[in-house]
C-alpha positions in Angstrom: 134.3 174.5 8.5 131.1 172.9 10.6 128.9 175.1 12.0 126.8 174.3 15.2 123.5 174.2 15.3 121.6 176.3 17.8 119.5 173.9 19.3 120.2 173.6 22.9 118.2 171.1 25.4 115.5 172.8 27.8 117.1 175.1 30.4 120.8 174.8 29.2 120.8 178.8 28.8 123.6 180.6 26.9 126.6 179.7 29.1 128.9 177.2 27.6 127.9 173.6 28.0 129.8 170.9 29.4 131.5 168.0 26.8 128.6 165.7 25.4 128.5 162.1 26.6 128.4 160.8 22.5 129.9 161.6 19.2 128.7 160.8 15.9 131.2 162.0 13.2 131.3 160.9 9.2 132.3 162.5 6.5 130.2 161.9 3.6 130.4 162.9 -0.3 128.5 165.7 0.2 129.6 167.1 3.5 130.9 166.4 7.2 128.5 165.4 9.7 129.1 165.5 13.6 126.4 164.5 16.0 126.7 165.4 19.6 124.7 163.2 22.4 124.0 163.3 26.4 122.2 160.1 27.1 120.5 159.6 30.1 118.9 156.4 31.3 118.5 155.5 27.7 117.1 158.3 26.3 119.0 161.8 24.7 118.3 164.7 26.9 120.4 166.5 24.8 121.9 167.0 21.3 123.6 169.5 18.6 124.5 169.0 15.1 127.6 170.3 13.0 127.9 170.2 9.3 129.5 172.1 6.5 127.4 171.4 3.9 125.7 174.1 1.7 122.2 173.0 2.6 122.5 172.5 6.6 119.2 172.3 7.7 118.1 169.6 6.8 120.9 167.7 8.1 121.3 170.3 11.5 117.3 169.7 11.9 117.7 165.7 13.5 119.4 167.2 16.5 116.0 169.2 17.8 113.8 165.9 17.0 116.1 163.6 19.0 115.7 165.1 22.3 113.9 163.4 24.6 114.2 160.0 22.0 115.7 156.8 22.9 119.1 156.1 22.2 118.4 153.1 20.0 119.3 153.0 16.1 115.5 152.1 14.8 114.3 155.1 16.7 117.1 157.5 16.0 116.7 156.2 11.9 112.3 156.8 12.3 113.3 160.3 13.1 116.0 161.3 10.8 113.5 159.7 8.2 110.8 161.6 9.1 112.6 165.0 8.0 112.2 163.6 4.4 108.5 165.6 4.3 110.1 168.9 6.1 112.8 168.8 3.4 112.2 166.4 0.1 114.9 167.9 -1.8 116.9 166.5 0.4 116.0 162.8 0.3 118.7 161.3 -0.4 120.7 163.1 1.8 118.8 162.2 5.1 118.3 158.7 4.3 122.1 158.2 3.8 122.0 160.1 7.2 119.7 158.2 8.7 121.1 154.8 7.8 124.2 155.7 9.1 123.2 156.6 12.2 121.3 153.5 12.5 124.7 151.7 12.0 126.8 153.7 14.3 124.6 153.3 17.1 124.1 149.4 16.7 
């Protein structure tokens, strides 16, 4: 089962939100992975993050970094890379994430 994330753009309160503009969804050895995008002149004014993995913050923790990023791979991989020093345990994890977003977006 994925679970959402609770991050929620600026001001988006707790009523439920319209459909996302973008969907990002792989299934990977380790667990599903479904990234939800509104993109706005170019840049992601807002995003959520489903998994079912065991560990999902690591991989729920991208969706809070790329608000307010542009939607372009190289940026959207800097981030997801970045998480590496919040969560080093779970290398490998984020930078099959990150490459893969990097390719879906191209």
């Amino acid at each position: 089962m994925l679970r959402p994330s609770p991050v929620r753009a600026a001001g988006s309160g707790t009523s439920a939100a319209p459909a996302f503009s973008h969907l990002l969804d792989e299934r990977f050895r380790w667990g599903g992975v479904e990234l939800h995008f509104d993109v706005e002149k170019g840049h992601i004014t807002r995003a959520q993050a489903f998994t079912d993995s065991l560990n999902p913050a690591p991989l729920e923790a991208p969706a809070a970094r790329l608000v307010g990023c542009q939607y372009r791979a190289e940026v959207l991989q800097q981030q997801c890379e970045a998480l590496v020093g919040d969560f080093p345990e779970q290398e490998a994890e984020l930078k099959e994430l990150s490459a893969w977003i990097a390719g879906a977006v191209r």
